[in-house]
C-alpha positions as a Markdown table, in Angstrom:
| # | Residue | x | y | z |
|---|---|---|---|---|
| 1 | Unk | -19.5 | 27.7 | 37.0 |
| 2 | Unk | -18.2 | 24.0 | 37.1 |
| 3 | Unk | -17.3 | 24.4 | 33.3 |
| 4 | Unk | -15.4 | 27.6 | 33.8 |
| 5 | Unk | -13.9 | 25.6 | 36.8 |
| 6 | Unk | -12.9 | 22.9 | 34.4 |
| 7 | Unk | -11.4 | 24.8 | 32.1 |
| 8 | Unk | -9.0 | 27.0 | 34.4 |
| 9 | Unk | -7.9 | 23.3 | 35.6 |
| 10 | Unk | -7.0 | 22.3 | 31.9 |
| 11 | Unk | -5.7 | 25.6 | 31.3 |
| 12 | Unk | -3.1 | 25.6 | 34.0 |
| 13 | Unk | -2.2 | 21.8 | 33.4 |
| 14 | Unk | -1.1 | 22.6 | 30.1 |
| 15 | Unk | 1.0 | 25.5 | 31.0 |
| 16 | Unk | 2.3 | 23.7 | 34.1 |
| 17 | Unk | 3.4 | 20.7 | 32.0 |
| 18 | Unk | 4.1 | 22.3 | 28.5 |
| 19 | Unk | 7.0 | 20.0 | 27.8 |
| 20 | Unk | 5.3 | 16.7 | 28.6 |
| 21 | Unk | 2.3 | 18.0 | 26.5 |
| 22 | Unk | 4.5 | 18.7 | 23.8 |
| 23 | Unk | 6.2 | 15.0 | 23.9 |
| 24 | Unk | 2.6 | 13.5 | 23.8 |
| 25 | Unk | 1.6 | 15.3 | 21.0 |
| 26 | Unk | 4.8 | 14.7 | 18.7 |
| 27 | Unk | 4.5 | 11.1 | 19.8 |
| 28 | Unk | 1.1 | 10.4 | 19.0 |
| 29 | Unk | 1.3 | 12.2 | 15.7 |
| 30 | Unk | 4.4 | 9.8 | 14.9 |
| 31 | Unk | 1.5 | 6.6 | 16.4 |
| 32 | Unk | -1.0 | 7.5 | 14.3 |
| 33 | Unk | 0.6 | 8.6 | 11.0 |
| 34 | Unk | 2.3 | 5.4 | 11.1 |
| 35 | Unk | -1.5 | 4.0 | 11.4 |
| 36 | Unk | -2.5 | 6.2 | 8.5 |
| 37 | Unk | 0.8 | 4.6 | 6.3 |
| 38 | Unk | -0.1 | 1.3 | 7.7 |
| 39 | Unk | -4.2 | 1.1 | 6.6 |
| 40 | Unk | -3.5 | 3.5 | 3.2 |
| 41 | Unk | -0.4 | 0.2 | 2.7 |
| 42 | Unk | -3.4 | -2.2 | 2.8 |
| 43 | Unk | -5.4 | -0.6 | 0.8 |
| 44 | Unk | -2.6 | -0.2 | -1.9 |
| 45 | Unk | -1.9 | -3.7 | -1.9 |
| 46 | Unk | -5.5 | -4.6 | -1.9 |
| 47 | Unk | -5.7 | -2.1 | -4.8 |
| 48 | Unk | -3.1 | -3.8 | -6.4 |
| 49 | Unk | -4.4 | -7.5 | -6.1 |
| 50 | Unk | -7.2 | -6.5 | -7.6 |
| 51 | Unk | -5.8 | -4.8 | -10.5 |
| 52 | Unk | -2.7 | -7.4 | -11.5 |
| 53 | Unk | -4.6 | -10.6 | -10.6 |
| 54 | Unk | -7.5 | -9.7 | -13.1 |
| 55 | Unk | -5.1 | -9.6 | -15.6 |
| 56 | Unk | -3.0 | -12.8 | -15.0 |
| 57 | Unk | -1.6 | -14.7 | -17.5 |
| 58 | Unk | -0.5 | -18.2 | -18.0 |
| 59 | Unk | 1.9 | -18.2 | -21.1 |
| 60 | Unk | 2.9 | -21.0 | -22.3 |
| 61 | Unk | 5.8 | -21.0 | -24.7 |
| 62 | Unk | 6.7 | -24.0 | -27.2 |
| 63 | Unk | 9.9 | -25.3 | -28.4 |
| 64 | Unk | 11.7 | -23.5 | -30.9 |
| 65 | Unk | 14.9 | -24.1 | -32.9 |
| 66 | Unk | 17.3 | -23.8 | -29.9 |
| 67 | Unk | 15.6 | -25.2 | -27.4 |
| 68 | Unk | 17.3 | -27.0 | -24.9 |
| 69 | Unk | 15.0 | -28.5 | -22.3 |
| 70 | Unk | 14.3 | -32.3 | -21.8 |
| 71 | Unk | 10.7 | -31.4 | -23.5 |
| 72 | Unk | 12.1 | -30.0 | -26.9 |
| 73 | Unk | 14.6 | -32.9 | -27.3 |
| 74 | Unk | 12.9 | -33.8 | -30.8 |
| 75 | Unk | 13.3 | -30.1 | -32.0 |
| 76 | Unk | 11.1 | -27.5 | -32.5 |
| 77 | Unk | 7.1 | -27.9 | -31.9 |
| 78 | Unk | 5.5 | -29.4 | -34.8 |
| 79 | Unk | 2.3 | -28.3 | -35.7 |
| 80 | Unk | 0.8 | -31.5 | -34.6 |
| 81 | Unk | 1.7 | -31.1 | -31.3 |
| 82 | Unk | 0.8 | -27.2 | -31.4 |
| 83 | Unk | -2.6 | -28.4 | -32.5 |
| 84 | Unk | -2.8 | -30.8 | -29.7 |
| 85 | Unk | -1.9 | -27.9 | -27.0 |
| 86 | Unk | -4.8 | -25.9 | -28.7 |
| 87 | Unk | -7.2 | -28.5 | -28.8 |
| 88 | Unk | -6.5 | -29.1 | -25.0 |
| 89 | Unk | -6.2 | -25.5 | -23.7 |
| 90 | Unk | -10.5 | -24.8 | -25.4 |
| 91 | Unk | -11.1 | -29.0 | -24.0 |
| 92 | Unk | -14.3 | -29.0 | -21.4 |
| 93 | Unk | -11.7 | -30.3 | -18.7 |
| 94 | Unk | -9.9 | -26.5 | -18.7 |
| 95 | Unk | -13.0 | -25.0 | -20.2 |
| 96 | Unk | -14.2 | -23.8 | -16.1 |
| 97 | Unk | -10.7 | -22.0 | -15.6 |
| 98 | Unk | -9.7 | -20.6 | -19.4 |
| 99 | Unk | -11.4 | -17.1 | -20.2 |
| 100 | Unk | -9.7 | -17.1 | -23.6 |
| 101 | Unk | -6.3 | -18.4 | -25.7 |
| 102 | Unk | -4.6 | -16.1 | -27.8 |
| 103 | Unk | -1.9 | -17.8 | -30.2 |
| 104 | Unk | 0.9 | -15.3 | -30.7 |
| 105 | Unk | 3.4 | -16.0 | -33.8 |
| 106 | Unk | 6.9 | -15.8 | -33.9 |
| 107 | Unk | 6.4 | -12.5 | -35.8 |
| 108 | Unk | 3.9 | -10.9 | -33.3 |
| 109 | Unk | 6.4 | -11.6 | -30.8 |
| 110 | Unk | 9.0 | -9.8 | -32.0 |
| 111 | Unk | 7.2 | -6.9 | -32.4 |
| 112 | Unk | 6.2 | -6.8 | -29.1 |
| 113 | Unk | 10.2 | -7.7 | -28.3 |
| 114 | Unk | 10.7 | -4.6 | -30.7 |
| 115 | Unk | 8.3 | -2.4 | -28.8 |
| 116 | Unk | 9.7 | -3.2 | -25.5 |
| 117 | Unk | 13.3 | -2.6 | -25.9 |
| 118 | Unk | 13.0 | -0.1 | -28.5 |
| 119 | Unk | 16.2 | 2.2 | -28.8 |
| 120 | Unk | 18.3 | -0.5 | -26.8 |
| 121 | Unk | 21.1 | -2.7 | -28.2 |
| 122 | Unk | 19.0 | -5.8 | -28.1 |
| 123 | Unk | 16.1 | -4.4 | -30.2 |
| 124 | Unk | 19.0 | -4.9 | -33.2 |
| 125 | Unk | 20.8 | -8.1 | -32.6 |
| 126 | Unk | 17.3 | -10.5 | -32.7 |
| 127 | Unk | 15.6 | -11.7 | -35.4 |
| 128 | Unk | 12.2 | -13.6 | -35.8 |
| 129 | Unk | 13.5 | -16.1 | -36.1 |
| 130 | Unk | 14.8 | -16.3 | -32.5 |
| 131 | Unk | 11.5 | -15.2 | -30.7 |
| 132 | Unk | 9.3 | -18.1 | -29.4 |
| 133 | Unk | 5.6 | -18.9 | -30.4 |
| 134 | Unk | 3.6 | -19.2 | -27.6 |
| 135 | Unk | -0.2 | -19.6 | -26.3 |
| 136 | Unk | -1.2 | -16.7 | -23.7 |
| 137 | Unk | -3.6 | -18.2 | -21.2 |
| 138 | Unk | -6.1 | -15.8 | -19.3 |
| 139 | Unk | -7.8 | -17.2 | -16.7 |
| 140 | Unk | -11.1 | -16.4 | -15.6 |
| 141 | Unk | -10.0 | -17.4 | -12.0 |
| 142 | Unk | -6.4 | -16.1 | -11.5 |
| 143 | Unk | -6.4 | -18.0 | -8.1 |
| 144 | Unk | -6.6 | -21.1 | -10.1 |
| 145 | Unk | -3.0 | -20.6 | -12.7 |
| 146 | Unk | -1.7 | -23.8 | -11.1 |
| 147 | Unk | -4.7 | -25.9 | -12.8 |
| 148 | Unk | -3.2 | -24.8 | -16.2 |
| 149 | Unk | 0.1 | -24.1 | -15.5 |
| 150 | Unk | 0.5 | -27.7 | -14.1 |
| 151 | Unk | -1.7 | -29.4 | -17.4 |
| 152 | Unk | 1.4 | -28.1 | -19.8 |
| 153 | Unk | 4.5 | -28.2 | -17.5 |
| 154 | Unk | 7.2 | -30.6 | -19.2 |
| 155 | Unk | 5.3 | -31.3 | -22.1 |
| 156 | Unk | 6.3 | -32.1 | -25.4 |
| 157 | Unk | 6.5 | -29.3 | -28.0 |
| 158 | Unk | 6.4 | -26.9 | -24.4 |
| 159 | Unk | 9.7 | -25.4 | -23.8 |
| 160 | Unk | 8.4 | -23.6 | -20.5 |
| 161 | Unk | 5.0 | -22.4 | -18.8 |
| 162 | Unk | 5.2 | -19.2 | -16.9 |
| 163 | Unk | 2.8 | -17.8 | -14.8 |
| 164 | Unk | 2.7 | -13.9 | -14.1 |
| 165 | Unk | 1.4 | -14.8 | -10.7 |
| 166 | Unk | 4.3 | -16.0 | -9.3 |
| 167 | Unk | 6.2 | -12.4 | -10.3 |
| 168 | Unk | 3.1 | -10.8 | -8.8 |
| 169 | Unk | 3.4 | -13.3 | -5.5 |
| 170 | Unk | 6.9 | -11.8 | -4.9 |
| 171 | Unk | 5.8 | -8.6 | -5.1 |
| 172 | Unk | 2.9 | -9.0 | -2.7 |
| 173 | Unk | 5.1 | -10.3 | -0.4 |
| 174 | Unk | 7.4 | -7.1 | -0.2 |
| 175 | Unk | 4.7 | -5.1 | -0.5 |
| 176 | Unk | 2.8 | -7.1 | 2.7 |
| 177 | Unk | 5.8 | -6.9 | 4.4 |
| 178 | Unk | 6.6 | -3.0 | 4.5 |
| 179 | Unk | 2.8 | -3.2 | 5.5 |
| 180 | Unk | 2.7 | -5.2 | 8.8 |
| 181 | Unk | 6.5 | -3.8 | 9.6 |
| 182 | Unk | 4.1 | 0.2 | 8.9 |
| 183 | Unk | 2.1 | -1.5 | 11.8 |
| 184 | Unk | 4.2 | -3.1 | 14.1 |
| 185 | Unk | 6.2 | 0.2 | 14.1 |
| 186 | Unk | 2.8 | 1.8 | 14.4 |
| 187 | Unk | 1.6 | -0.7 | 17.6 |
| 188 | Unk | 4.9 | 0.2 | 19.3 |
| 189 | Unk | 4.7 | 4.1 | 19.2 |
| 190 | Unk | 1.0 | 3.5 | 20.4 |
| 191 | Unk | 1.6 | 2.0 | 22.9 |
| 192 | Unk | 4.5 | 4.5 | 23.9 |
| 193 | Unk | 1.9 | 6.9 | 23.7 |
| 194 | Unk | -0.4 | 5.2 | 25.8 |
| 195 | Unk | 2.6 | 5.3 | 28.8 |
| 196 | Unk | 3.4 | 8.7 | 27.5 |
| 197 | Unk | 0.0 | 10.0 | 28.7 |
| 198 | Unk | -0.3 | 8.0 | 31.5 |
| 199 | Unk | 3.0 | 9.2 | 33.0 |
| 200 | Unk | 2.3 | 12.5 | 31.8 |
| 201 | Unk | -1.3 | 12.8 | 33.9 |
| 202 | Unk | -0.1 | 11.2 | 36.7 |
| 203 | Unk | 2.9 | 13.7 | 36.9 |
| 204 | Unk | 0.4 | 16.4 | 36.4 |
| 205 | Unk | -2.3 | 14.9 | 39.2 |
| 206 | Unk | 1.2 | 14.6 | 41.4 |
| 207 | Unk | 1.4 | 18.2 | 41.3 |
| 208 | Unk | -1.8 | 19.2 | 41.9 |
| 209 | Unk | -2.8 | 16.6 | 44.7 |
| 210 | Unk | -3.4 | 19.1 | 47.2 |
| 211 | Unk | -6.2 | 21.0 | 45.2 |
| 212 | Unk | -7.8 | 17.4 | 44.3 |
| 213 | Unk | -7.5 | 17.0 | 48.3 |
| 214 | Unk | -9.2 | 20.0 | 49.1 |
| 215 | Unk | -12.1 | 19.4 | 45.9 |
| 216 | Unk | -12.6 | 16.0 | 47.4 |
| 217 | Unk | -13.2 | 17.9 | 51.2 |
| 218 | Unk | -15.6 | 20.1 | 49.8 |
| 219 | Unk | -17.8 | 17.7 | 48.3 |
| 220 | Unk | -16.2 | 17.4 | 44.5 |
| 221 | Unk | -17.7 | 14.0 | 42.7 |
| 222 | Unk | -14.9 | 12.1 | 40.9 |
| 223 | Unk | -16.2 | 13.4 | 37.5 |
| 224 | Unk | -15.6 | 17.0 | 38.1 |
| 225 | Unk | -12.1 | 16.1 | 39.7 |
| 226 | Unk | -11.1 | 13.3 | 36.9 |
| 227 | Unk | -12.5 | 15.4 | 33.7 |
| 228 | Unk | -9.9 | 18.1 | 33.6 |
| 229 | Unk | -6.9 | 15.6 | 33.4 |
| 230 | Unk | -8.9 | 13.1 | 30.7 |
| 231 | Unk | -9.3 | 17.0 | 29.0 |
| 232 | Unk | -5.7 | 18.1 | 29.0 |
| 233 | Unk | -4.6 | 14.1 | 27.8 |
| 234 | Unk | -7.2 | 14.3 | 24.7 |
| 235 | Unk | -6.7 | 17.6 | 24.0 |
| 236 | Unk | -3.1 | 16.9 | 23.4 |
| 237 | Unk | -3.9 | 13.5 | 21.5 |
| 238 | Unk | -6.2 | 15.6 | 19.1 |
| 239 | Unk | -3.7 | 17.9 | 17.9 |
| 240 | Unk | -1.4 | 15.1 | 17.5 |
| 241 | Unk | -4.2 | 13.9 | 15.1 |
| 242 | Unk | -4.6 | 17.2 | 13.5 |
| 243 | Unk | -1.0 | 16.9 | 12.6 |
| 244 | Unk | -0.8 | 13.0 | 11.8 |
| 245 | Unk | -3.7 | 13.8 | 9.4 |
| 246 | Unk | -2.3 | 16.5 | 7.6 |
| 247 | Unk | 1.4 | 15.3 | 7.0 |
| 248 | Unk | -0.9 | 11.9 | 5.8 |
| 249 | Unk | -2.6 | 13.9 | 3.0 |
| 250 | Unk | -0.2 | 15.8 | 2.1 |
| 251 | Unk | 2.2 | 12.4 | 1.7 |
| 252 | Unk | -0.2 | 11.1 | -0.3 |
| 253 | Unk | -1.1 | 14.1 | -2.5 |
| 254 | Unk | 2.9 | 15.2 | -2.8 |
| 255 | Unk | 5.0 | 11.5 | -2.4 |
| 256 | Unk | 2.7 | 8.9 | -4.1 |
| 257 | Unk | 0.5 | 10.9 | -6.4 |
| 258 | Unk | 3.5 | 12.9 | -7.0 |
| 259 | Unk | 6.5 | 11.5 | -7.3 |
| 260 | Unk | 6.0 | 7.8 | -7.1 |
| 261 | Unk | 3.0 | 7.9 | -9.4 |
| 262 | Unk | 5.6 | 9.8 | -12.1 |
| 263 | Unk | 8.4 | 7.7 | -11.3 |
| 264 | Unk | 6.1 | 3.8 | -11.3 |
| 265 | Unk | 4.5 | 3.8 | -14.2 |
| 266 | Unk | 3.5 | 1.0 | -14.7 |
| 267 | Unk | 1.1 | 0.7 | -11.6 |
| 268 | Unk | -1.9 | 2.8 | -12.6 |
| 269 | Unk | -3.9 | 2.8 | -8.8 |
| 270 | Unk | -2.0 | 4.2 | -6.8 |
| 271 | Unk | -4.1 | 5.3 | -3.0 |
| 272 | Unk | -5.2 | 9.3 | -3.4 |
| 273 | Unk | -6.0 | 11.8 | -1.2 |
| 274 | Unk | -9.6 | 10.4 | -1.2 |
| 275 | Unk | -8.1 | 7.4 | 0.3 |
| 276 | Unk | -6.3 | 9.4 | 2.9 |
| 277 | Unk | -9.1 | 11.2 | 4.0 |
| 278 | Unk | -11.2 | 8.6 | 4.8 |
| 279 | Unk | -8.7 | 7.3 | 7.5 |
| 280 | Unk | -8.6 | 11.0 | 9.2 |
| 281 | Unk | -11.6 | 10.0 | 11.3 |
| 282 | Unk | -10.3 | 6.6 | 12.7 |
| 283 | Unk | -6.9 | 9.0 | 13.4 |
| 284 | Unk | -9.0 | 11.2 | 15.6 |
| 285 | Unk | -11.0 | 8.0 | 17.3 |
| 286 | Unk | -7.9 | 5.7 | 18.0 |
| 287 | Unk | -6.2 | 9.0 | 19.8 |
| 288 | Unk | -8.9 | 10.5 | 21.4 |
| 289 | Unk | -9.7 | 7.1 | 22.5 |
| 290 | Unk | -6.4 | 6.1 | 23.6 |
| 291 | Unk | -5.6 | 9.4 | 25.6 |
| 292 | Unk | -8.9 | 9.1 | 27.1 |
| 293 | Unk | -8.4 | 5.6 | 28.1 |
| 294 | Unk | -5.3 | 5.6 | 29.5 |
| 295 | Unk | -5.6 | 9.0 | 31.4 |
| 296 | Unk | -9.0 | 7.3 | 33.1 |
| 297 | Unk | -7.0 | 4.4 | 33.9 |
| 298 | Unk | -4.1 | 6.2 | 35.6 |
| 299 | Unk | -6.0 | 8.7 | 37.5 |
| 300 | Unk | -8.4 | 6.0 | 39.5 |
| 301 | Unk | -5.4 | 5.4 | 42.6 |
| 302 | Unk | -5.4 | 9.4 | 42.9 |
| 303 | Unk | -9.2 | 9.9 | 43.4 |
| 304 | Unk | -8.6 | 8.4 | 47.2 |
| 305 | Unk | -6.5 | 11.0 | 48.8 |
């Protein structure tokens, strides 16, 4: 009897407040989708880290004919010096931070250059000649490039030392930014849903004082009066979930696997629908436990009436 009871009360506070349901759902599935974007972000960038960083090079390119920095003023790199760089790249000092050297040629450079911008103007105004030699560095610890990055820097026969990381930096950084600005965007609406449904269940215990006057005459505990309210407020939050999980999956499976795995690449990892799926169940926990929450919270003044 005191479910059947319950559920006419969350039957007729959903009718009676259809348009305020409606708001808390659309608002919550706007909060937790931008969760979903937020966590699936993370673990792209994570993904990411992981990926690129393991394959970090240092390269360090020598002087060649027209070289102009302070390091190549006596020309191009003899092969003493070229020896010497060799010699110190395999020394027992960089031997804990070098996986292995590879020595590319003038020649295997330009292939490579060939490769690259094949078809383009470029691939036929260079020659051989012009490409530079250089030694490609990978590092068993990409965290550590600095160690031999700064061991080459403005050295003689070295026209320049790049490291990959510092490309890869800048791009973690964009990529870290849309993250957090995914979850401040994502803390705001939640919190707009939290005074969403705490307005809303206050409106609706408003309306309805007089029956929660008369339940409370007749001998109603505070459960039976409070759990149709907490009901209608969850209920709403878990078909906002239904709907933040479903336009999550099919983001991922349409807009990332899709079109921006077609259209980048380059970055083989992209986050699946695997991925997604695995953040549908903290959806349904944060909302559930946010509409419960709050609606609790609100309702505790109206219990004395």
């Amino acid at each position: 009897m005191r479910f059947q009871f319950v559920l006419s009360e969350i039957g007729i506070g959903l009718r009676r407040n259809l348009s305020m349901t409606i708001s808390v759902i659309l608002v919550t599935t706007v909060s937790l989708l931008l969760l979903g974007v937020g966590i699936l972000a993370q673990k792209q960038v994570a993904s990411m880290k992981s990926y690129w960083y393991d394959r970090v090079q240092v390269s360090i390119f020598l002087c060649g004919k027209d070289s102009d920095t302070p390091s190549c003023a006596d020309g191009e790199v003899s092969a003493d010096q070229r020896t010497a760089i060799r010699s110190d790249l395999e020394s027992p000092a960089l031997k804990p931070y070098v996986d292995t050297v590879f020595y590319e040629t003038k020649d295997d450079a330009f292939v490579h250059f060939k490769e690259q911008f094949k078809g383009s103007v470029l691939a036929d105004n260079v020659t051989a000649d012009q490409m530079p030699e250089s030694f490609r560095v990978k590092l068993k610890d990409p965290e550590q490039f600095a160690v031999v990055s700064d061991a080459f820097r403005d050295r003689q026969g070295v026209e320049r030392v790049q490291d990959q990381n510092e490309l890869l930096d800048r791009l973690f950084a964009l990529l870290n930014g849309l993250k957090w600005g995914a979850w401040f965007v994502a803390g705001l609406t939640l919190l707009c849903t939290v005074l969403l449904v705490a307005t809303t269940i206050r409106l609706t215990a408003f309306t309805r004082r007089r029956e929660t006057g008369i339940m409370r005459l007749v001998g109603a505990s505070n459960l039976v009066i409070q759990l149709p309210f907490v009901l209608e407020g969850m209920i709403a939050a878990f078909v906002g979930a239904i709907l933040a999980s479903g336009i999550l999956m099919a983001f991922t499976h349409f807009a990332i696997q899709g079109w921006l795995k077609d259209s980048l690449r380059f970055i083989d990892n992209y986050v699946d629908v695997g991925d997604a799926l695995s953040i549908v169940p903290l959806l349904f926990v944060v909302g559930l436990l946010i509409a419960g929450v709050s609606s609790f919270l609100s309702l505790r003044r109206y219990l004395k009436v």
